[in-house]
FIDRENVEX-117567 format. One record per residue: x, y negated, z negated of N, C-alpha, C in turn; residue number from 0. Coordinates in steps of 0.001 Angstrom, whole numbers, plus 524288, in hexadecimal, padded with zeros to 5 digits. Atoms other than C-alpha are relative to their C-alpha. Layout:
REM FIDRENVEX-117567
((X,Y,Z),(X,Y,Z),(X,Y,Z),NUM)
...
REM end
This chain:
REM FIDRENVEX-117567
((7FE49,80328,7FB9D),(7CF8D,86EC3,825B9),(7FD9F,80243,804F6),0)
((8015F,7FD8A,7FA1B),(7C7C6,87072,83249),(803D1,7FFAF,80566),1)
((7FDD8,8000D,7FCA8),(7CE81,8749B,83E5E),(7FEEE,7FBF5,805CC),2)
((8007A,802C6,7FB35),(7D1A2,86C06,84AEF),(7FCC4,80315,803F7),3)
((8013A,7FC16,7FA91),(7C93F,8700E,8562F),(80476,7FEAE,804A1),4)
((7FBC0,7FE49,7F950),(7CF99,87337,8627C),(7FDF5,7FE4E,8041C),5)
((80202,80263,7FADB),(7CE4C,86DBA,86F2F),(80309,80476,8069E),6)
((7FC44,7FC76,7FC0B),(7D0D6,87706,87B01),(7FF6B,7FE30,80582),7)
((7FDFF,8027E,7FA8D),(7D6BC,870A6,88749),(7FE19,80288,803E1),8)
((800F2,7FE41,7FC27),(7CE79,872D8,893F0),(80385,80164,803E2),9)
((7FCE9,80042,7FC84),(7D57B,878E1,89E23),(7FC8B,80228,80569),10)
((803C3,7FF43,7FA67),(7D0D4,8775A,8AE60),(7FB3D,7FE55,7FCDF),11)
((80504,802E7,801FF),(7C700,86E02,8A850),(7FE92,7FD55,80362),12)
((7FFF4,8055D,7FF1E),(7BF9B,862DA,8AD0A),(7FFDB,7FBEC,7FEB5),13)
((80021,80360,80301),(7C13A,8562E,8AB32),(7FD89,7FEFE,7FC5A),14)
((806AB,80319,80405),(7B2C6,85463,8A327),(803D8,8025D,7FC35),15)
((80002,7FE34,80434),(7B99B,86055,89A82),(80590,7FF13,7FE17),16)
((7FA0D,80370,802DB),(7C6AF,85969,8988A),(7FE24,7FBCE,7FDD6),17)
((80102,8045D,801AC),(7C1F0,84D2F,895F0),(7FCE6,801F0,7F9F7),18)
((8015D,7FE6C,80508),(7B8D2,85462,88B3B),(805FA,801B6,7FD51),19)
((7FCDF,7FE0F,804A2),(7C526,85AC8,886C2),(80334,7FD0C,7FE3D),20)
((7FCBE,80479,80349),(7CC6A,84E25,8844C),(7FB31,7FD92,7FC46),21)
((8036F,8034E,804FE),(7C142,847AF,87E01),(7FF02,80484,7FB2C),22)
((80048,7FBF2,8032A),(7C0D0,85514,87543),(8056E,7FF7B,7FC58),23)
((7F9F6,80039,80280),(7CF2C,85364,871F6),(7FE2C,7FC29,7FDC9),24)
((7FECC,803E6,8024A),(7CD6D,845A6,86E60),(7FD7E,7FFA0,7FC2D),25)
((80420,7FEAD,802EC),(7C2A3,84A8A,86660),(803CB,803CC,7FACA),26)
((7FD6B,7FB7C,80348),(7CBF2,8556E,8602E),(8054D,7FC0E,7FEC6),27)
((7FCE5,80295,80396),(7D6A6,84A2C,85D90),(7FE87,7FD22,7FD37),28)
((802F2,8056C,80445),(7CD12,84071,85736),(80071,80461,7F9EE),29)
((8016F,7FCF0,80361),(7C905,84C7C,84E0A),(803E3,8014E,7FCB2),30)
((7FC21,7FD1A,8042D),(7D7F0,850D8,84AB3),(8008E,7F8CD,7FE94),31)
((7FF42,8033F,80389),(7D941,8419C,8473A),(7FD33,80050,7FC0B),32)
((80086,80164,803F5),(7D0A9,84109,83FC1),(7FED0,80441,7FAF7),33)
((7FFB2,7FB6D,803A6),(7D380,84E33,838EF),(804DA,7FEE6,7FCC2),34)
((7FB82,7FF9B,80422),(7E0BC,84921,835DA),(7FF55,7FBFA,7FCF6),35)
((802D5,80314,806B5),(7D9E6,83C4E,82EA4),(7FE06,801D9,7FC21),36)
((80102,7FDC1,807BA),(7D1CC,8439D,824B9),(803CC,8047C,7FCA7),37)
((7FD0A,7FD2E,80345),(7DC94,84C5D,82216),(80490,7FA8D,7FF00),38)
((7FB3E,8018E,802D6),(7E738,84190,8201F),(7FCAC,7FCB4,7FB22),39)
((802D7,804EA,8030B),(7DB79,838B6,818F4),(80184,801D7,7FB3A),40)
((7FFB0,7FFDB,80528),(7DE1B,83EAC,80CD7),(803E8,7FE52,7FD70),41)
((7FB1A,80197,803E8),(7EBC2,83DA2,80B36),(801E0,7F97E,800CC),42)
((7FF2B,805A0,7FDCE),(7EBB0,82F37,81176),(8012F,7FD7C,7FAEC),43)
((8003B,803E5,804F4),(7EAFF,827DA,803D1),(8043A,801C8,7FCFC),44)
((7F99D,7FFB8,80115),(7F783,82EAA,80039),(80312,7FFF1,8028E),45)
((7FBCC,8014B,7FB5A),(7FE4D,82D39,80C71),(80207,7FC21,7FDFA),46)
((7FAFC,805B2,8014A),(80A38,82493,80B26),(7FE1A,7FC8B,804AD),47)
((8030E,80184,7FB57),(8055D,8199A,81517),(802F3,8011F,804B9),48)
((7FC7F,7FF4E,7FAF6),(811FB,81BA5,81EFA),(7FF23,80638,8030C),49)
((801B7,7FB13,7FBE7),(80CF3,82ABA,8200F),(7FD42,7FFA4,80141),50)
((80677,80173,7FC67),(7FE52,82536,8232C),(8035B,7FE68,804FB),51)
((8006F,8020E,7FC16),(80567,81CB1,82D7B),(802D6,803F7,804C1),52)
((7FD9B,7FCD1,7FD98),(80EB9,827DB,831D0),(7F9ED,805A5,802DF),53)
((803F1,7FD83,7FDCB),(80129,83005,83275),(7FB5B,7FF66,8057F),54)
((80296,80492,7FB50),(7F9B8,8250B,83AB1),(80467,800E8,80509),55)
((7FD46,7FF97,7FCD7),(80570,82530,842AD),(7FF00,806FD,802DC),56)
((80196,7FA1E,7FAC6),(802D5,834D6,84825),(7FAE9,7FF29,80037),57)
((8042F,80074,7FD9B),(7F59E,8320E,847D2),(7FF73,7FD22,804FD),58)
((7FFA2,8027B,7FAEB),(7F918,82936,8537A),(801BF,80299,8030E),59)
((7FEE7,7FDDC,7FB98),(801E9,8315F,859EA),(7FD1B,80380,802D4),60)
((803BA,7FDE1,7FE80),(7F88A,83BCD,858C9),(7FADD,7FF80,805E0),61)
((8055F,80111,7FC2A),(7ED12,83596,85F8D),(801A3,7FEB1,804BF),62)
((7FCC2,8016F,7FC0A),(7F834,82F09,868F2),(80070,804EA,80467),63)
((7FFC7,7FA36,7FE45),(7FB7D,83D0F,86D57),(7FD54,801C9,8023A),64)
((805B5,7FCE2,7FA10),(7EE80,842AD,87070),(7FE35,7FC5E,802DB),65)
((801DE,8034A,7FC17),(7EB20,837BC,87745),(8037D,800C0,8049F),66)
((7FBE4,7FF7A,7FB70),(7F6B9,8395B,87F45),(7FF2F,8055D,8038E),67)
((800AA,7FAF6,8000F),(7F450,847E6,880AA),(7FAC3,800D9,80370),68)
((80524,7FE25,7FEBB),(7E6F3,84745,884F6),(80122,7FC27,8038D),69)
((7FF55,803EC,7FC12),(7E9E6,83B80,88F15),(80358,803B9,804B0),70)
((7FE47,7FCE9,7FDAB),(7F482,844CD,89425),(7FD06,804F4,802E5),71)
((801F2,7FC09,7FE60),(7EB9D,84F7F,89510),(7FB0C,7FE55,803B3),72)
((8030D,80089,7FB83),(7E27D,8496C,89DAA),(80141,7FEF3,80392),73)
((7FD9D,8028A,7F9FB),(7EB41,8437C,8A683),(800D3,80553,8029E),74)
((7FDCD,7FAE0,7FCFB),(7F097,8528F,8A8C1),(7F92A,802AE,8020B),75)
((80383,7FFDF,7FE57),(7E263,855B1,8ABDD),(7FBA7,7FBFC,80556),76)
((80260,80482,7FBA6),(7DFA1,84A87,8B4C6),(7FAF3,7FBA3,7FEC5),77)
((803FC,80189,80262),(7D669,844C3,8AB86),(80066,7F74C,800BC),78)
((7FE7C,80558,80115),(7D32C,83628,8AA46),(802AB,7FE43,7FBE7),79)
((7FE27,801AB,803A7),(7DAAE,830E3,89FC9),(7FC65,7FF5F,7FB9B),80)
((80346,8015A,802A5),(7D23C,830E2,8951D),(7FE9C,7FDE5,7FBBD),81)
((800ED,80543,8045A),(7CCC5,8277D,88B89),(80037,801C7,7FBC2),82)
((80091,7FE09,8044C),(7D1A6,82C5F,87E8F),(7FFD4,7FB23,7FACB),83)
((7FFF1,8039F,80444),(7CE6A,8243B,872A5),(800CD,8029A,7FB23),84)
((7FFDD,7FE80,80669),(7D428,8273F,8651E),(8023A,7FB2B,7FC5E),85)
((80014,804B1,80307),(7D31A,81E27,859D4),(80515,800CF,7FD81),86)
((7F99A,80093,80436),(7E0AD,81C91,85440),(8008D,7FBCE,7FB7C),87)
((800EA,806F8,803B5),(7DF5C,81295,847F7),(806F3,7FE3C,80045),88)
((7FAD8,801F9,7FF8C),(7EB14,80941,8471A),(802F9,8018B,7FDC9),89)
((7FBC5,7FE2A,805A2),(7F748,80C29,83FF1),(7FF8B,7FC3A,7FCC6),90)
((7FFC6,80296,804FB),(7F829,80744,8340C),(805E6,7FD4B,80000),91)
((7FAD1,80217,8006F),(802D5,7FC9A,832C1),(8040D,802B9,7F9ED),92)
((7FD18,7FDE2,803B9),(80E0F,802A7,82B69),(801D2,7FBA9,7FBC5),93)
((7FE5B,80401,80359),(80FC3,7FD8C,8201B),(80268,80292,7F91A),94)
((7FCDC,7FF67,80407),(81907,8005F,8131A),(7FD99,80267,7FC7A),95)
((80525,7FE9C,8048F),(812D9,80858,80740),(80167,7FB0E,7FCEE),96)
((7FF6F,80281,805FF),(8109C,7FE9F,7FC8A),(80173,800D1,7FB40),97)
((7FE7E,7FE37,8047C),(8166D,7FDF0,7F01B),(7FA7A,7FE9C,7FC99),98)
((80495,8014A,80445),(80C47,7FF18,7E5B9),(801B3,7FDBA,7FC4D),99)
((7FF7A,803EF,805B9),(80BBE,7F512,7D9F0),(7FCCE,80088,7FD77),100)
((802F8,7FDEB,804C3),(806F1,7F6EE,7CCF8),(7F98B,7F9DD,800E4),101)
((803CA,80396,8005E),(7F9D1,7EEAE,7CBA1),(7FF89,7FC43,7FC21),102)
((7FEE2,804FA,80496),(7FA33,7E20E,7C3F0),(7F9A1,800C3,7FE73),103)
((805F8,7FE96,80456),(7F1FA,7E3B5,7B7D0),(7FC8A,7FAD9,80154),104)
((80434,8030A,7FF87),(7E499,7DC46,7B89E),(80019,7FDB3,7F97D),105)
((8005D,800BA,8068F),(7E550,7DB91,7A9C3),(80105,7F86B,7FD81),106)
((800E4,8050C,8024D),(7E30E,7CC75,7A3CD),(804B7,8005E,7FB82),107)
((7FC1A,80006,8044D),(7EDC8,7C881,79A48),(7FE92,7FDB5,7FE1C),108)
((80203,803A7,80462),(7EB6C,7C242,78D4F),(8012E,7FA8F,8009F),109)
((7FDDB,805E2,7FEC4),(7E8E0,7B4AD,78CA1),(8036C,7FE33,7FE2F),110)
((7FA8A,80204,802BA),(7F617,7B2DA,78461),(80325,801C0,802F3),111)
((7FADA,7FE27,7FA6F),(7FDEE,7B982,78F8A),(7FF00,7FC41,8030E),112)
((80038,803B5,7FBAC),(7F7B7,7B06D,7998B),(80321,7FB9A,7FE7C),113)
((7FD13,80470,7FF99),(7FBA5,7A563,7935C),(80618,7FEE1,7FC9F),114)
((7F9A5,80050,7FF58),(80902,7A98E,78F23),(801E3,7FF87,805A8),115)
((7FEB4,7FF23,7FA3D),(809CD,7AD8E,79E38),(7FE7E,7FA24,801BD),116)
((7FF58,805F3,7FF2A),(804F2,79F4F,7A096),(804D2,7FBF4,7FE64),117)
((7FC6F,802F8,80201),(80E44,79802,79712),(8051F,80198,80142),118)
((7FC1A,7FCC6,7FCF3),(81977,7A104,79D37),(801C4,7FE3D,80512),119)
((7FEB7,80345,7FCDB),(816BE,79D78,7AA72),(8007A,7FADC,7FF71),120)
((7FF66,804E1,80055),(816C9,78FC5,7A75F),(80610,7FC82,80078),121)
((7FA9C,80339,8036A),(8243B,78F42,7A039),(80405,801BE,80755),122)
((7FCBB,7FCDC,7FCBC),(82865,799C3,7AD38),(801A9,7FB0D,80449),123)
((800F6,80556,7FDAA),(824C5,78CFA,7B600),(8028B,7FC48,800E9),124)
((7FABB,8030B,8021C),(82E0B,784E0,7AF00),(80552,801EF,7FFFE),125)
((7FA64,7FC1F,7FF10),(8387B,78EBB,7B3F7),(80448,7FF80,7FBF3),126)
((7FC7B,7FFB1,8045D),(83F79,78F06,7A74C),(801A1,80476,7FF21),127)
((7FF54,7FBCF,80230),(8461D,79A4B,7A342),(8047C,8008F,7FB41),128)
((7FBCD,7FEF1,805A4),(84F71,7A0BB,79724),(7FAB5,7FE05,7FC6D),129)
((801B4,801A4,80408),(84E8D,799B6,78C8E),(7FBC7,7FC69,7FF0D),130)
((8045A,80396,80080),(84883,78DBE,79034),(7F8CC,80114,801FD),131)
((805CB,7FCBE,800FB),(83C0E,796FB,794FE),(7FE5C,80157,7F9F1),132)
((80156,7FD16,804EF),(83B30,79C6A,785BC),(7FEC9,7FA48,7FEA6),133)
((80180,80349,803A7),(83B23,78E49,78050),(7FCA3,7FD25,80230),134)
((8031C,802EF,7FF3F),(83152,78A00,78AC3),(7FA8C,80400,7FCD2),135)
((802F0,7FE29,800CB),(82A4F,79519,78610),(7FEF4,7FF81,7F988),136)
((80094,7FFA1,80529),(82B88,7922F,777BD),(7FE38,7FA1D,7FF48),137)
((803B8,804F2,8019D),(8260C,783F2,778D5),(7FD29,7FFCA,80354),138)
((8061E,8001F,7FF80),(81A01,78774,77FA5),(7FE11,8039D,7FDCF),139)
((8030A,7FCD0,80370),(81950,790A9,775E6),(7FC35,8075E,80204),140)
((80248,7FA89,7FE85),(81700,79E4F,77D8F),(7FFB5,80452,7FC20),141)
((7FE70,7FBFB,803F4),(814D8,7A908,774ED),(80299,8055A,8035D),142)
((7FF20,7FBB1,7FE91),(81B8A,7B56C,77709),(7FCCB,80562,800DC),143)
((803E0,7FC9F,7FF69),(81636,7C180,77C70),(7FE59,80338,7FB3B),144)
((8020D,7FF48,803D6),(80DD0,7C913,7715A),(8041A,804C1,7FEAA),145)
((7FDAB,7FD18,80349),(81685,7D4A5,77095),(80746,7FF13,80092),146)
((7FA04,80160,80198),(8236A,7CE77,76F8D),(7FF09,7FD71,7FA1E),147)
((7FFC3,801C3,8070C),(81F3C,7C991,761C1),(80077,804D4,7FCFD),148)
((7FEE1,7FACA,8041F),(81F27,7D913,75C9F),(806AC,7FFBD,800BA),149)
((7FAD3,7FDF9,7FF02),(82D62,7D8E2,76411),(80360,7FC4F,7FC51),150)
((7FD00,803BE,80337),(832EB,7CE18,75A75),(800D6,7FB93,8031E),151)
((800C7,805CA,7FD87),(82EEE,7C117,7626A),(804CA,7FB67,7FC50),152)
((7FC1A,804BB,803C6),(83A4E,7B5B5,75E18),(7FD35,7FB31,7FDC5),153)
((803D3,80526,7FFCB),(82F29,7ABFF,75DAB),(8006F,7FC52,803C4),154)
((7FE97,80335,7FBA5),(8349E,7A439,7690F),(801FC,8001E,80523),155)
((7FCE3,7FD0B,7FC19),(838A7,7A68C,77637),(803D0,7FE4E,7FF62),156)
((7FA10,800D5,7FFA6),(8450D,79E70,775E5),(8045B,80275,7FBF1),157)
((7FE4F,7FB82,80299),(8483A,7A71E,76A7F),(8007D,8065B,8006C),158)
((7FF1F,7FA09,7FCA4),(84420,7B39B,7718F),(8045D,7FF9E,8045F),159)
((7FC1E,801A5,7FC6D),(84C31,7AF04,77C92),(805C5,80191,80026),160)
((7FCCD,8003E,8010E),(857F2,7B062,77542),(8022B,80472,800C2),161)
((7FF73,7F8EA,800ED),(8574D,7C15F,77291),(7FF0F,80171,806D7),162)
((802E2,7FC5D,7FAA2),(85759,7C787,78121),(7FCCD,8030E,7FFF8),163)
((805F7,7FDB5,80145),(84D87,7D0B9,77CBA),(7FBF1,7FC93,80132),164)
((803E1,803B6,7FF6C),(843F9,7C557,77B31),(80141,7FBB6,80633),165)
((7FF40,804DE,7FC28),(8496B,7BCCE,78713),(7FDA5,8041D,8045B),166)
((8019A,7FC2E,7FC0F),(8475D,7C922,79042),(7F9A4,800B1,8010C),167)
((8055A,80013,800D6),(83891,7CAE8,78C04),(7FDA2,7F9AF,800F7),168)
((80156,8064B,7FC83),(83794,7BB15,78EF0),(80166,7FFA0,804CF),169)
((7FFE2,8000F,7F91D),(83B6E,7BCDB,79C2B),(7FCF9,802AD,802AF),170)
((803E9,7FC61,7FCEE),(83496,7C7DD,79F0F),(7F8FF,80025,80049),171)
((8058A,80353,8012C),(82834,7C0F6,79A5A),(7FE76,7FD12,80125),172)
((7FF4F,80600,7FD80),(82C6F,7B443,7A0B2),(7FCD1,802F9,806A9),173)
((7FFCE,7FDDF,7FBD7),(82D0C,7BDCF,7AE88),(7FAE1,80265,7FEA3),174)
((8061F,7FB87,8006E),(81F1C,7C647,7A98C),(7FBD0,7FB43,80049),175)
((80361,8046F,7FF99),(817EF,7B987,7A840),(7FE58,7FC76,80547),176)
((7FF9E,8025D,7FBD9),(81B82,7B26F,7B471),(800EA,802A7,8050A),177)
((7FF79,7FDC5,7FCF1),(81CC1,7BC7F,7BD93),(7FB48,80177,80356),178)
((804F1,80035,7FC57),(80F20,7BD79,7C214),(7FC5D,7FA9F,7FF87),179)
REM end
């Protein structure tokens, strides 16, 4: 870590070597800004964003300060007021962390899912539900999903319908289908 240089305050100066020694300062606050950017740059991308904005925030007062400081100190010298320019970027509008969400798979589904998921929404459409959903679904003939036939499939929904086991897995298939 290299050290700050130092700036040493003329005293019984003249104006030329005040005026150099503010433009020297403003020179020696540009430098500690931008000593404290490449040291926070690293940890920036793990900053929580409210401590970036809490950070942005002293970076303002900061620069606020010596500006004030060095305005003061010329007036007590009799100096002209002098033209200090420091770039302050805007604050960043505060804004909430985000919740992160899992990423919806890209993955293609088989063409016998699509068009169960078709013939599904269709019947969903016809806002039917219970029972009379199972027997719209048993005369357009949907087949059931592939591994509910290892689980002991009834052959029918209005017969699955009947066991809550099987009515639960038709709802929750009814709701997995039509939900996106």
């Amino acid at each position: 870590m290299e050290a700050a240089p130092t700036i040493s305050k003329p005293h019984n100066s003249t104006p030329e070597e005040q005026i150099a020694y503010l433009k020297e300062r403003l020179a020696f606050l540009e430098a500690k800004c931008r000593a404290l950017e490449a040291r926070s740059a690293d940890r920036r991308a793990a900053r929580h964003p409210i401590h970036e904005a809490l950070l942005e925030k002293q970076r303002h007062a900061f620069a606020l300060h010596q500006a004030k400081v060095d305005l003061e100190t010329s007036k007590k010298l009799g100096l002209p007021a002098p033209t200090i320019t420091i770039h302050v970027p805007p604050m960043p509008a505060s804004t909430p962390p985000t919740r992160t969400t899992a990423k919806q798979s890209t993955r293609r589904s088989k063409p016998s899912e699509e068009k169960r998921r078709k013939i599904i929404r269709e019947i969903d459409k016809l806002r039917v539900k219970g029972a009379k959903y199972c027997t719209e679904c048993d005369n357009r003939r949907l087949p059931p999903r592939p591994e509910w036939l290892n689980d002991g499939w009834p052959g029918r929904y209005s017969k699955a319908y009947k066991d809550p086991k099987w009515r639960k897995r038709i709802q929750s298939d009814k709701w997995r289908m039509t939900r996106t």
